[in-house]
C-alpha positions in Angstrom: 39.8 48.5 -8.7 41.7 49.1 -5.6 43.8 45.8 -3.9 41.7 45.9 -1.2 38.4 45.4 -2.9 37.7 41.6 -3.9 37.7 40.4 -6.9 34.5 39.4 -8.8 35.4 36.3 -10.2 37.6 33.5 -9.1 39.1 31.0 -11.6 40.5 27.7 -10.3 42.3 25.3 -12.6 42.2 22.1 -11.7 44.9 18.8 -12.7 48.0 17.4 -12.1 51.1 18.2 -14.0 52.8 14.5 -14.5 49.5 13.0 -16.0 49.3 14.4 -19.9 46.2 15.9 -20.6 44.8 16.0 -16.9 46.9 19.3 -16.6 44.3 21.4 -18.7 43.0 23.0 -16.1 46.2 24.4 -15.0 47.3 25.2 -18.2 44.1 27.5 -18.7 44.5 29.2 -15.6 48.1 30.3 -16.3 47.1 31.5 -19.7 44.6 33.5 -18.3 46.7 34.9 -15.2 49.5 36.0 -17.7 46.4 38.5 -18.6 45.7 40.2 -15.5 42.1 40.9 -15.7 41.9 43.2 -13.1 38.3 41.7 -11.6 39.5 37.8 -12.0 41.7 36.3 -9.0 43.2 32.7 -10.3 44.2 30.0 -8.3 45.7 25.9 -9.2 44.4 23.4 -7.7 44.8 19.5 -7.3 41.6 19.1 -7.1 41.6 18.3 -3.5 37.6 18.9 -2.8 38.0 20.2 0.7 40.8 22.7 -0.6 38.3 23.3 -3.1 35.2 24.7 -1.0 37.7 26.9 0.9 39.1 28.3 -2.4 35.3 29.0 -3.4 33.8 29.7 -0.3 31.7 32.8 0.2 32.5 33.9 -3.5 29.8 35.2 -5.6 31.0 33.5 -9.1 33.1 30.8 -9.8 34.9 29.1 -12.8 36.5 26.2 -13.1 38.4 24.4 -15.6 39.4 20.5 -15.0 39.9 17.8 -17.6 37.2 14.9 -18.5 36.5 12.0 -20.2 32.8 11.9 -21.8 33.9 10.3 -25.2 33.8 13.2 -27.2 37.0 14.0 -29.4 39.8 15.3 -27.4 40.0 19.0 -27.2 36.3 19.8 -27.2 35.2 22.1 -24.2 32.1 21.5 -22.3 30.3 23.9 -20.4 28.6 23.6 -17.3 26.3 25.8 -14.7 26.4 23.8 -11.9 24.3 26.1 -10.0 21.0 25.3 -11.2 22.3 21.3 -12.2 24.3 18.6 -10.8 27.6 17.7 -12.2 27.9 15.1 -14.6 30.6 12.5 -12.4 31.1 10.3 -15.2 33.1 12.7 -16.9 35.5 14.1 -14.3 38.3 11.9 -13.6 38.1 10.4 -10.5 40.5 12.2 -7.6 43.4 10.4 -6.4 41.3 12.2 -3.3 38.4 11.0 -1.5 37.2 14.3 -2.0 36.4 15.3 -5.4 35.2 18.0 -6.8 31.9 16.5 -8.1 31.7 15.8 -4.0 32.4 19.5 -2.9 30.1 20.9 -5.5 27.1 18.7 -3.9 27.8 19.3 -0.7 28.1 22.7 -1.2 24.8 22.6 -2.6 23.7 20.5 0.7 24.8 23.1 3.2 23.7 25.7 0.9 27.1 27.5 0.3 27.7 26.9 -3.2 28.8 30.4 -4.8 26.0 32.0 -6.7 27.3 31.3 -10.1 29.3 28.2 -10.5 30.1 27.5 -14.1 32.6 24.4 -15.1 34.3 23.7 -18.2 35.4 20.5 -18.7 38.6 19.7 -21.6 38.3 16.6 -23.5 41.0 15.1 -22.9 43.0 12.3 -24.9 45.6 10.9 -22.3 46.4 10.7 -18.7 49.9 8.5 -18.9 52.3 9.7 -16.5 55.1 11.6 -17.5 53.3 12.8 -20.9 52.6 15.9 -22.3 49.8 17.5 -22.9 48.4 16.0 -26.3 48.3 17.8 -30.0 44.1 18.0 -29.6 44.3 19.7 -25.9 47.0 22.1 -26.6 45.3 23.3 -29.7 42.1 23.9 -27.7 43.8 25.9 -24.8 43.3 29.5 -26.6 39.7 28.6 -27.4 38.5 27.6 -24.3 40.6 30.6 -22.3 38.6 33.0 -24.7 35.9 31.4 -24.2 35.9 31.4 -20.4 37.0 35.1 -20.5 34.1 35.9 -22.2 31.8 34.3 -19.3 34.3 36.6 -17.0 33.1 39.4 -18.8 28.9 38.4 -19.2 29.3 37.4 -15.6 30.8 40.5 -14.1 28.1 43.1 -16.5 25.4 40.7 -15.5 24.5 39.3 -18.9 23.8 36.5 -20.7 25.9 33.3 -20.1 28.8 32.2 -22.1 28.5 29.3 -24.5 
């Protein structure tokens, strides 16, 4: 692929690095830059949701990564199309911004600019102290959920079947 022609896929990880677990998302999206997919472009976010509709705006597919809280054991990864249904708010932490992400993904949807695929995966997280690590349970998870979201990179970009 030439370095003019853009990228397929964008990947934006979502968190904040001082609050344990709620760094995930950023942790995922480093892993998977350090592997230079050639049709993935990655970006970090703070999950700012007005920094978040320019990062996705006019892109065809989307993936983001962001902790929650659902009540599940820490470390499970969720999955969610958020093209074809809302975004469960319960689970995502709310933004120390007015503008979350559950907000930008519905008013994307409202103004009709949501990318054509937008696929979430949310990290079960454990803690979200300041100052802590990220926990035993989420580190564990980080090399199955980056596979697993690099195999929705791949089904995306040969238009086949969804990832888990």
């Amino acid at each position: 692929m030439s370095p003019s022609v853009e990228p397929e896929v964008v990947l934006i990880g979502i968190g904040n690095s001082l609050r344990g677990d709620d760094a995930v998302g950023l942790h995922v999206a480093g892993h998977i830059r350090e592997r230079q997919h050639p049709s993935l472009r990655v970006f970090e976010s703070d999950g700012d949701g007005a920094a978040l509709l320019e990062l996705w705006n006019g892109k065809q597919t989307v993936i983001i990564v962001d902790a929650v809280s659902s009540g599940s054991p820490p470390g499970t990864v969720h999955r969610f199309d958020v093209t074809e249904h809302p975004l469960h708010g319960r689970m995502f932490r709310d933004s120390t911004h007015a503008f979350s992400l559950q907000h930008a993904v519905e008013l994307s949807r409202v103004l009709q600019k949501l990318p054509k695929r937008l696929i979430v995966y949310g990290i079960e997280a454990k803690s979200f102290a300041l100052g802590a690590e990220l926990s035993q349970e989420v580190s564990a998870a980080l090399p199955q959920a980056a596979a697993r979201i690099l195999r929705d990179v791949n089904a995306q970009l040969q238009g086949g079947p969804e990832g888990e």
